[in-house]
C-alpha positions as CSV (number, residue, x, y, z in Angstrom):
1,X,14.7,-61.7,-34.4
2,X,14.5,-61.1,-38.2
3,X,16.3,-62.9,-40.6
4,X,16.5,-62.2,-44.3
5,X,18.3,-64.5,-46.7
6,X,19.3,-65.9,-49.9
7,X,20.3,-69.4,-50.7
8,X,21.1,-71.1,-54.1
9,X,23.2,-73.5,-55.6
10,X,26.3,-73.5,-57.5
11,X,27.1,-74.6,-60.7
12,X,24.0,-76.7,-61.6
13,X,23.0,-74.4,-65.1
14,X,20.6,-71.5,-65.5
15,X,17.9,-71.8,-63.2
16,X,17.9,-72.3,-59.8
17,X,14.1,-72.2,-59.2
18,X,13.1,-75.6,-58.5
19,X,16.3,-75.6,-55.4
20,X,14.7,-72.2,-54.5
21,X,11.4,-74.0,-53.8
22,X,13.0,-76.5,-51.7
23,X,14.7,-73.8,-49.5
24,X,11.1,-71.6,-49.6
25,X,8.8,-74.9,-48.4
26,X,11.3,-74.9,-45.5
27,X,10.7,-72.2,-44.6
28,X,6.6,-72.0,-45.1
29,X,6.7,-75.4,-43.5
30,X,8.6,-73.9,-40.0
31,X,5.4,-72.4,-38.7
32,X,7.3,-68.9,-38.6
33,X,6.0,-65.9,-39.7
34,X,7.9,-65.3,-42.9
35,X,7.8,-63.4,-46.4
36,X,9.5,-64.0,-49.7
37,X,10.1,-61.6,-52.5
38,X,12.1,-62.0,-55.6
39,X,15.6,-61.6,-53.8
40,X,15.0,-63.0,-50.1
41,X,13.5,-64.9,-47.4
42,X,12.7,-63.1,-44.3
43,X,11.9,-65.5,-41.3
44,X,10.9,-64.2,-37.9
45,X,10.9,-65.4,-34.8
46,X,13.8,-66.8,-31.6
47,X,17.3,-67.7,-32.7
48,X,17.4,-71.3,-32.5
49,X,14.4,-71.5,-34.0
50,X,15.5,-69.0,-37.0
51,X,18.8,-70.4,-37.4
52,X,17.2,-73.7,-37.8
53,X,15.1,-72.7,-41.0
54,X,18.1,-71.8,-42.6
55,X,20.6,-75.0,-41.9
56,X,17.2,-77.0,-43.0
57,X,17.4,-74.6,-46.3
58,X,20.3,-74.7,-46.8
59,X,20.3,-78.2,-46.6
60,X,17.7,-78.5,-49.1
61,X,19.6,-76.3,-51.5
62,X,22.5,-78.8,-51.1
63,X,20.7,-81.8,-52.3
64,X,20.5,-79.8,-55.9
65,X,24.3,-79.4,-56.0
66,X,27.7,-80.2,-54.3
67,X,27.7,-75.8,-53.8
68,X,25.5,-73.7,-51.9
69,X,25.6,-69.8,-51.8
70,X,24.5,-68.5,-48.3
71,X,23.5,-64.4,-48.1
72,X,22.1,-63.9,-44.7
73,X,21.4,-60.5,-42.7
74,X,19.8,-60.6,-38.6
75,X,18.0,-58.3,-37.0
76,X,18.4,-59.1,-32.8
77,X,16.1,-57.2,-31.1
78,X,15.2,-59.3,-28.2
79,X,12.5,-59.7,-26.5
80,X,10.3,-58.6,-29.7
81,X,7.9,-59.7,-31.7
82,X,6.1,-59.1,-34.6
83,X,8.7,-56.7,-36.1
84,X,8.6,-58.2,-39.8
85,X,5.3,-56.6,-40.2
86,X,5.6,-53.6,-37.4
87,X,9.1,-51.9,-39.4
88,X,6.5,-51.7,-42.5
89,X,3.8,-49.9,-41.0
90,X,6.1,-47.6,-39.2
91,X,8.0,-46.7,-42.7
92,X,4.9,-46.4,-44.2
93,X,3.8,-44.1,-41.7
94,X,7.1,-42.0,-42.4
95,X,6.7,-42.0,-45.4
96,X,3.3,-40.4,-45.7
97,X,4.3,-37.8,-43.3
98,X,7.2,-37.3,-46.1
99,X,4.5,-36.0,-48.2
100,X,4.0,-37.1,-52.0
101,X,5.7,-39.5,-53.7
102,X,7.2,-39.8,-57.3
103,X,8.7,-42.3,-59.7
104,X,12.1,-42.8,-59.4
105,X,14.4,-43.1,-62.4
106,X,13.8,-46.8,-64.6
107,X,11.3,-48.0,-62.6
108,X,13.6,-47.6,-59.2
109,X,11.7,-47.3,-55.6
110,X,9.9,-44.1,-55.3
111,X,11.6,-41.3,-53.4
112,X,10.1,-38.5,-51.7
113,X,9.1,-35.2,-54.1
114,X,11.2,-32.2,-54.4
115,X,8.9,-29.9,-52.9
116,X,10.9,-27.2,-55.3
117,X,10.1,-28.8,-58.7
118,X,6.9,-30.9,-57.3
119,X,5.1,-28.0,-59.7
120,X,7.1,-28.0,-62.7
């Protein structure tokens, strides 16, 4: 199981970075195999064990205000392992079968070339 989330307080001003770390260290300090970027946490691994790291985020998160703001999105695949780093290779994979990439519009995630304007 994967489980991608987002946890931060309520009403405590304009940044919530140092609750963020609180919720992160959780996670890094689980054992899991996990990944953070700028919008989530991903946490892999049974679900006991993932729903776990989150209350003990989330918990975290609470200490830095009497609000908490929970975002949180599973992937149950049973009996599997290894999928956090498994679904990247196998997009990457699509993707270069896709053929070139270009720059999408402001900066936005590349999409495949229009093989009809690729030239122009």
């Amino acid at each position: 199981m994967i489980v991608a989330f987002s946890v931060a307080p309520s009403g405590t001003g304009e940044s919530v970075a140092a609750a963020v770390a609180d919720a992160v260290r959780v996670v890094r300090e689980s054992g899991l195999p996990n990944r953070t970027s700028s919008m989530f946490t991903e946490v892999e691994g049974e679900w006991d064990e993932c729903m776990d790291v989150v209350r003990r985020a989330v918990e975290a998160v609470g200490r830095h205000g009497a609000r908490v703001s929970l975002v949180l999105k599973a992937d149950i695949r049973p009996g599997r392992s290894g999928e956090m780093q498994a679904k990247l290779d196998r997009l990457e994979a699509a993707v270069g079968r896709a053929g070139p990439l270009s720059a999408g519009p402001h900066g936005a995630a590349p999409v495949p070339a229009d093989p009809l304007t690729a030239d122009r």
